[in-house]
N, C-alpha and C positions, 0 to 999 in steps of 0.2 A: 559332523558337517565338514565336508571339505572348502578350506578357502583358496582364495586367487587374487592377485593380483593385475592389474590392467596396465598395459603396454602405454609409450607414451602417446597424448591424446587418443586414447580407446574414450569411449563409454559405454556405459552399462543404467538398467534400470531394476528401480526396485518398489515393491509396493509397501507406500506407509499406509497413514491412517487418513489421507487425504482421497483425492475422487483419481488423482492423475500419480502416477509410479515418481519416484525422486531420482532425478539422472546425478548418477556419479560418473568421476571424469579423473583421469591423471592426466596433469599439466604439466612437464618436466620433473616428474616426480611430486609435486605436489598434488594432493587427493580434493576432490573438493564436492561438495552434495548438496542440491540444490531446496533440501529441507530448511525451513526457519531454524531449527536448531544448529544448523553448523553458518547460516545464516548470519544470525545475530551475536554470535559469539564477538567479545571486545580482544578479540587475540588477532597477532600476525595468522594472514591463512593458512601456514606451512604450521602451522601450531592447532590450528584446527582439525578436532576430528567429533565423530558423530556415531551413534549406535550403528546406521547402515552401514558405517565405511568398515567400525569394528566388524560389522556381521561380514560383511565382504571380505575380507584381509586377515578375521582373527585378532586378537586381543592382543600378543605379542607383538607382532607384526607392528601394529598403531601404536604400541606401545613406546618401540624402538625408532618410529618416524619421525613420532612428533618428541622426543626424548624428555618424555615427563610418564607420571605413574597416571592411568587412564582415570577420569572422574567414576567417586562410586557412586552405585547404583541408589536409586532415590531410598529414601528410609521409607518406612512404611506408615502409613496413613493411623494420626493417632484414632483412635476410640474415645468418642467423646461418654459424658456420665448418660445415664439412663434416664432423660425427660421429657415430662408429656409437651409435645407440640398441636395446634390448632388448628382444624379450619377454617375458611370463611362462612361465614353467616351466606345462606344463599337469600336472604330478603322475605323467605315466605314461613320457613319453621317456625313453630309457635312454640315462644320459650315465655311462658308461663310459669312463673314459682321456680325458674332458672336465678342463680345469685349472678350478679354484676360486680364489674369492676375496673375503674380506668384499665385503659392500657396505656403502659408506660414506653416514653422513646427513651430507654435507656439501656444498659447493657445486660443481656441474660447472662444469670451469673447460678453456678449450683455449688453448696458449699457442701463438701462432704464430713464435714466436721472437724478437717482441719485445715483445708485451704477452700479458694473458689477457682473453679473450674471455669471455661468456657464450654458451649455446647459442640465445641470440635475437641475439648479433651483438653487445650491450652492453660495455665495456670495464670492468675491476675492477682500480684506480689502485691495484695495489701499489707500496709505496715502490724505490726504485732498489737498494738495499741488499738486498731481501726476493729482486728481478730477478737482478744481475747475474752470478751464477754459472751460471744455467742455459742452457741452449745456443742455438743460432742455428736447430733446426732443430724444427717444431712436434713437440707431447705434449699427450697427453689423459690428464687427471686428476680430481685432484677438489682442491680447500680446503677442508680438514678439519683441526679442532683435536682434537674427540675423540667418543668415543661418547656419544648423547644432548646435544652441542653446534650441533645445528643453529640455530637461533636467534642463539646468540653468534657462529657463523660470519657467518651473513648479515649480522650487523650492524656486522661489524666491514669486510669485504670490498665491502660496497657503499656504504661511505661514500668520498667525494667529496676526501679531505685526503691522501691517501697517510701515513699514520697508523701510529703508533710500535705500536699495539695488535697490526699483523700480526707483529708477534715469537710470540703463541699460534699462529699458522696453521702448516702445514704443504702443499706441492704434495704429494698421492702421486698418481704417474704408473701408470700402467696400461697405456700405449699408444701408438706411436710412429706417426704416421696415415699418415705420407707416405712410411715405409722401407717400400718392396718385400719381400715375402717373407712365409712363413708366422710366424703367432701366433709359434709357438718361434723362427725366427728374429729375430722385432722383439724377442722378450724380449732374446735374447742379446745382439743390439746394445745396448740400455739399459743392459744391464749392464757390459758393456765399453766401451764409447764414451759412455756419460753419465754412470751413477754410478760409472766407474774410481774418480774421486775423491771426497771426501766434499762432499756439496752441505748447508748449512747449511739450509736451509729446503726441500728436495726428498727424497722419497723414494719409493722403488722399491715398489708393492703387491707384497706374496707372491704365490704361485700357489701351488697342491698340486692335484697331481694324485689323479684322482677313480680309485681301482683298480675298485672296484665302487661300485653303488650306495648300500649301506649308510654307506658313508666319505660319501657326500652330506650323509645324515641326521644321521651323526654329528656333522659340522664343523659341518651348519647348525642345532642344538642347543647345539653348544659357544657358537656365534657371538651366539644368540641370547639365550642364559642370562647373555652378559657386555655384553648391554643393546647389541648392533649390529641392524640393521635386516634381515640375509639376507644370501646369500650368490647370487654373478653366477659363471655359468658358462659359460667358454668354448670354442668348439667345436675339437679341437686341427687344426694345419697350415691353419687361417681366414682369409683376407683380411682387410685393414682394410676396413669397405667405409662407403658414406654412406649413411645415414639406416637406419629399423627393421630390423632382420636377425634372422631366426634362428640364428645362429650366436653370439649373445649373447643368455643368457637371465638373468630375474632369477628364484631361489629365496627364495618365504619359505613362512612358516605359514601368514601373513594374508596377504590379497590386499590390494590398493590402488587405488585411481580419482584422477580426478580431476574437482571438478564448478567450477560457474560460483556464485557466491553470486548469489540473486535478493532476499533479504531478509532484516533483522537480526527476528528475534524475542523479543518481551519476555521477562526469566528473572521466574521467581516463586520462592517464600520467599526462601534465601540470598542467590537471585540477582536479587531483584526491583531497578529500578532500575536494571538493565545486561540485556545482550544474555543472553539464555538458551539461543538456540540458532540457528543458521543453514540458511535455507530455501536448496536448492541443489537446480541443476538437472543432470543428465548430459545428455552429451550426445546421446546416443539420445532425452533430452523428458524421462527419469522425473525427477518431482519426487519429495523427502523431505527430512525434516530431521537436522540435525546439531547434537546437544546436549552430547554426551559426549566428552572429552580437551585443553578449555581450560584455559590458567592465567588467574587474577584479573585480571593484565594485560593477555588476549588479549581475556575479556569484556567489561572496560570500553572498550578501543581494539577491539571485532574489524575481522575482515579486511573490505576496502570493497565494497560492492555493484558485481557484475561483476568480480571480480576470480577468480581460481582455485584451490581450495585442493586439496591434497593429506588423503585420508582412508583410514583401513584399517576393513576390514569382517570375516566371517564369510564369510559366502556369499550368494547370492542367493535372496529369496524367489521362489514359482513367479512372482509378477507383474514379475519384474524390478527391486525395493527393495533394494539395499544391508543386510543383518543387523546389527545393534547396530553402524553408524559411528560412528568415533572420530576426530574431527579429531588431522591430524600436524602439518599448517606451510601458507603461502600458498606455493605453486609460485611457487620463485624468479624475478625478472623479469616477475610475473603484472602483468599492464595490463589494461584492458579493451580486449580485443581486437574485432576485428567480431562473430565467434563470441559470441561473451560480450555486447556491446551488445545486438545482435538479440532473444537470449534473456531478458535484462532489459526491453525495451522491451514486447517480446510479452508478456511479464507483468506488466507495468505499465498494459498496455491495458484492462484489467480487472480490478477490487477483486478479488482472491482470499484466501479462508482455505485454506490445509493442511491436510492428512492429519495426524491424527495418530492414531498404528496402537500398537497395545496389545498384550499375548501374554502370553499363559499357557500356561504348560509341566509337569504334573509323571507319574506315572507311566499315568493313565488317560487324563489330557485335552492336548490341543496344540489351543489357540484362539488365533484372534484378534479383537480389537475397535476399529474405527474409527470417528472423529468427523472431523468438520467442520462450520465453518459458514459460509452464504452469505445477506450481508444476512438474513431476517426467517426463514430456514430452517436447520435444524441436519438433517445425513442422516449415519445411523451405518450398519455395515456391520460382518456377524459371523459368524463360522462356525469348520469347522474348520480349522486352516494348511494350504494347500494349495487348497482348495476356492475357488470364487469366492465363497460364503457368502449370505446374506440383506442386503436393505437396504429401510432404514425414511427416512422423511423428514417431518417434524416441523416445523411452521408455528408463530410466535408473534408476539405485537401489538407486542414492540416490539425492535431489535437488544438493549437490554440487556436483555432475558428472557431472550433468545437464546442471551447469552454467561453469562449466570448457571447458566442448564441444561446447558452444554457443562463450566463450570466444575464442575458437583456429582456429575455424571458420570463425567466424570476419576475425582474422588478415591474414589465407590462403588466404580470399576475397578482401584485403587490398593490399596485395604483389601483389597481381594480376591484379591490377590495379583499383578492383569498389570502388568508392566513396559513401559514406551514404551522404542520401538524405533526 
């Protein structure tokens, strides 16, 4: 490839991974690219540089500008171990003579027989003491201290020290991945050849078997009334098999996603001065936002842009929106992945305001009412839920009119009784 350099104030364009090219520019010799990545860098700019400007200039070149050795390239994406993961229950399958079993808010954990793995591959430095009773041959479980401990799990399990604190934890195994034979016979080995004895820090998950349907709802009622997350049912006489299967499914009430954070958004009254709510993307594109199910501590620190959070919903509106999300926890091991990068960068490419969607419910009406605003424009959008609705678009002379009107708006839609959703 031949490179070049640009004359002073030239610019040049180049296509990233966004919708619009990245303009690079020399400014008295200083390089600069209008990518988040050379973006957000915490360096003097003349110390800044970026894949495009290397791709433009050559490695050398960048090398010698910015006088440091170029950052290397990313390491490569571990491999996590080989585990079966679930679907959801779609509500109507008849799992009959299917076995049950809480599902646990704790941390998946697979131990290969001599350490525990995460399902991204990462290692979780239990102390030797917490190890050395369990056996030489892998299990899949979870590290669970108790219902509604997710948070105190992860913090104790993904620290670095192998630390006196895993005395609260608990292995409960599930799963024997590498013994041959049907679901019922992995159980019966666990039971006889692992926990014959009493293991101090391991235990055995129940199963009950599912006679009819109704026993589903029941258990997953009982389970759910004593603050656990649903119940995983599995399919009897099932292989151990790797990756999504239907023959493990997850039952709840509320469904659950998982989305990319694109942006912390300001709180107002209580919460003004901290994060109010988090703009997230799915993966399918829909953006919305996520205001409801933080602690004081989770607003002040939230979770970091690009990173991936775990949230429960309702249902789905007809446009494909998530119903009144409720943040649950950051999906354990969540980095910003490439997936996740892409998505933040694509919308970093340009200033955007959100949706925010409004609904009113009571026995004659079911509405909805959205705002937005973009630079010197506010466009609302209204009708009845379900419908594509009406939309208006509203010009003013300066952003802060802008966002004054967006603000008085709200609270007219507030008094009135719509709740943001």
């Amino acid at each position: 490839m031949e490179f070049r350099n640009l004359q002073d104030n030239e610019t040049c364009e180049m296509q990233g991974s966004g919708r619009k090219p990245y303009v690079l520019k020399n400014t008295g010799g200083v390089y600069s690219c209008s990518c988040p990545a050379w973006r957000n860098q915490s360096l003097p700019i003349e110390k800044r540089t970026c894949k495009h400007l290397r791709k433009l200039r050559g490695e050398e070149a960048e090398t010698e500008r910015i006088g440091t050795v170029l950052p290397k390239a990313k390491k490569e994406k571990k491999t996590g171990p080989p585990i079966l993961l679930a679907h959801s229950w779609d509500g109507e399958q008849d799992l009959t003579y299917w076995w049950l079993s809480e599902k646990l808010d704790g941390v998946r954990a697979y131990w290969d027989g001599e350490k525990f793995l995460s399902r991204q591959g990462n290692e979780y430095l239990a102390p030797e003491w917490f190890t050395h009773s369990l056996p030489n041959t892998p299990l899949d479980g979870e590290l669970w201290i108790d219902r509604g401990e997710f948070q105190r799990t992860v913090s104790i399990v993904r620290r670095q020290d192998r630390n006196d604190l895993w005395q609260e934890v608990r292995f409960v195994v599930f799963d024997a991945p590498e013994r041959e034979g049907t679901f019922e016979e992995r159980q019966a080995y666990l039971k006889v050849y692992v926990f014959e004895k009493d293991l101090p820090f391991a235990k055995l998950l129940p199963q009950y078997l599912c006679v009819e349907n109704e026993d589903l709802l029941t258990y997953l009622q009982e389970v759910e009334n004593l603050g656990g997350e649903g119940v995983m049912a599995r399919e009897p006489k099932s292989l151990y098999t790797h990756g999504r299967s239907t023959t493990l499914l997850k039952v709840k009430t509320f469904h659950d996603d998982e989305a990319f954070v694109l942006e912390h958004l300001p709180g107002k009254g209580r919460h003004k001065g901290r994060m109010g709510a988090l703009f997230v993307q799915l993966q399918n594109g829909t953006k919305f936002s996520v205001g409801s199910g933080f602690k004081d501590l989770e607003r002040e620190d939230p979770p970091a842009v690009g990173s991936v959070i775990t949230f429960r919903y309702q249902e789905l509106t007809d446009g494909g929106v998530p119903r009144f999300p409720t943040f649950l926890r950051v999906r354990e091991d969540s980095g910003l992945t490439a997936e996740a990068e892409e998505a933040v960068q694509s919308y970093q490419e340009v200033p955007q305001n959100p949706v925010q969607r409004f609904e009113y419910e009571d026995e004659k009406s079911h509405k909805f009412w959205e705002i937005s605003q973009t630079g010197l424009e506010v466009t609302t959008r209204y009708g009845r839920i379900g419908s594509k609705g009406q939309e208006k678009i509203k010009s003013f002379p300066t952003e802060e009119k802008a966002e004054n009107f967006v603000a008085s708006s709200i609270i007219k839609k507030e008094k009135k009784g719509y709740l943001e959703t």
